[in-house]
MARVOLO-867214 format. One line per field, with one value per residue: residue number from 0; y, x, z of N, C-alpha, C in turn. Coordinates in steps of 0.05 Angstrom, whole numbers, plus 5000, padded with zeros to 4 digits. Layout:
BEGIN
seq	(NUM ...)
nY	(Y ...)
nX	(X ...)
nZ	(Z ...)
caY	(Y ...)
caX	(X ...)
caZ	(Z ...)
cY	(Y ...)
cX	(X ...)
cZ	(Z ...)
//
This chain:
BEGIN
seq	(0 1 2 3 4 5 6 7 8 9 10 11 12 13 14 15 16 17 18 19 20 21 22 23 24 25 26 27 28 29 30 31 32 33 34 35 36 37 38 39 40 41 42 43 44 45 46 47 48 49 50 51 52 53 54 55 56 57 58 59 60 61 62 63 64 65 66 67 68 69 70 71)
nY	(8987 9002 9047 9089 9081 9109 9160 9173 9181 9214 9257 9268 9272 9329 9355 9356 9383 9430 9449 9449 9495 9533 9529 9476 9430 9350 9281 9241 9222 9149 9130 9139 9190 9245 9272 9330 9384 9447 9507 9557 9549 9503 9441 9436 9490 9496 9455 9461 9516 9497 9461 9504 9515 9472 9429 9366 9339 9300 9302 9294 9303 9262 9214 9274 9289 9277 9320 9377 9360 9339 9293 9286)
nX	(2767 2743 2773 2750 2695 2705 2722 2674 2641 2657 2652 2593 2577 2612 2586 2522 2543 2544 2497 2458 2485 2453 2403 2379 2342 2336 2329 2392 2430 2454 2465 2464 2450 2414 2367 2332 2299 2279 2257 2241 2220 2183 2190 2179 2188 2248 2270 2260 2288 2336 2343 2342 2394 2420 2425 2407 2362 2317 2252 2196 2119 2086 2082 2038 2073 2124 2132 2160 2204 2270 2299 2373)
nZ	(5679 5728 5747 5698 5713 5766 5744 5709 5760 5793 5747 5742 5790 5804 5765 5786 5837 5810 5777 5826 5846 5814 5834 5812 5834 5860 5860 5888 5841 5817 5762 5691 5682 5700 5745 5742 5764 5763 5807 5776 5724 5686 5664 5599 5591 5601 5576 5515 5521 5524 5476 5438 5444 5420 5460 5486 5523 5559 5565 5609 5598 5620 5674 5710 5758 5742 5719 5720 5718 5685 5643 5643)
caY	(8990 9012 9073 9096 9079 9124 9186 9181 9187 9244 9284 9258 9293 9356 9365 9358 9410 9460 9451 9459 9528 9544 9527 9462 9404 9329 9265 9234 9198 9127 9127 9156 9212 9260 9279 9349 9399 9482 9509 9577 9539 9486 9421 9430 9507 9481 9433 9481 9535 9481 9454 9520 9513 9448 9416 9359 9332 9284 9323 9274 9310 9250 9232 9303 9288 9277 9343 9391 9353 9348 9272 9304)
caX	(2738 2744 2779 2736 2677 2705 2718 2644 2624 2666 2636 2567 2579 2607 2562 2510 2542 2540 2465 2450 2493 2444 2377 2360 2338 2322 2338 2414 2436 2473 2464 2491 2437 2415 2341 2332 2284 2293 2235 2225 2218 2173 2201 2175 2209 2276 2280 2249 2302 2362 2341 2355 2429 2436 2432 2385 2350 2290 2232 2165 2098 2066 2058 2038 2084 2157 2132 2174 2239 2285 2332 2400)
caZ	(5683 5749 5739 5677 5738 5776 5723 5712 5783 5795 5726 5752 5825 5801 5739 5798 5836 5789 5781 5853 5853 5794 5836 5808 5852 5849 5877 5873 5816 5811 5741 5678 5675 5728 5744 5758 5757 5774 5807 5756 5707 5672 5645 5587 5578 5604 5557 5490 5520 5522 5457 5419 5447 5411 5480 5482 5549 5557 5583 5604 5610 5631 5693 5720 5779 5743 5693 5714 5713 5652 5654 5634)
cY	(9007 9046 9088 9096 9104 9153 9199 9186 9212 9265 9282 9285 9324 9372 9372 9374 9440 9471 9459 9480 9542 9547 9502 9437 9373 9310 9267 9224 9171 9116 9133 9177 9225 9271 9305 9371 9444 9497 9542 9571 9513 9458 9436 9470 9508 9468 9447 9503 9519 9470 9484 9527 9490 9432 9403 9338 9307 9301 9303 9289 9298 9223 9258 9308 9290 9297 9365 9385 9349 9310 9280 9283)
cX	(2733 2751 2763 2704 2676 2712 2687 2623 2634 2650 2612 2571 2582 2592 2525 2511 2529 2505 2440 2455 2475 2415 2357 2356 2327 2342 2376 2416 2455 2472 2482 2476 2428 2382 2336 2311 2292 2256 2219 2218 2203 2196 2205 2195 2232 2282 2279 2267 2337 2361 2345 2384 2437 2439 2407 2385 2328 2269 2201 2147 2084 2087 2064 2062 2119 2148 2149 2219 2248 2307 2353 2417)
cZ	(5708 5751 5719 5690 5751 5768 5720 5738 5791 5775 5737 5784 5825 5778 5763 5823 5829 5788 5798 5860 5832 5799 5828 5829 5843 5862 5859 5850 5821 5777 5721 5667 5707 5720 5758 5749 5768 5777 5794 5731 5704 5666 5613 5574 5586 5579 5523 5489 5509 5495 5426 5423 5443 5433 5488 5505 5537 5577 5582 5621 5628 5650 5694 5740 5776 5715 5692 5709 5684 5663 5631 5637)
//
């Protein structure tokens, strides 16, 4: 358990890396999703652009306030 814990915190860290060398921002994660937004971009065309590469996000318009983020 422990080990299979700590696999996922590692992909988690550097998957959240990568993201940050790419411009996106948003709080940490302790989870098993990551909340991030990128500020040239919309939520809502993040998520409509990633969704024609078969790569599928959760994108919530509502509230106004968590609209441009994407939970990945």
């Amino acid at each position: 358990y422990h080990k299979a814990t700590d696999r996922v915190i590692a992909t988690r860290e550097r998957f959240m890396e990568r993201l940050r060398k790419m411009g996106f921002y948003g709080p940490t994660s302790q989870a098993n999703f990551v909340f991030q937004a990128h500020p040239a971009f919309s939520g809502a065309e993040l998520a409509a652009a990633l969704r024609q590469e078969s790569i599928l996000v959760r994108h919530f318009a509502r509230p106004e306030r968590i609209e441009p983020y994407l939970r990945i």
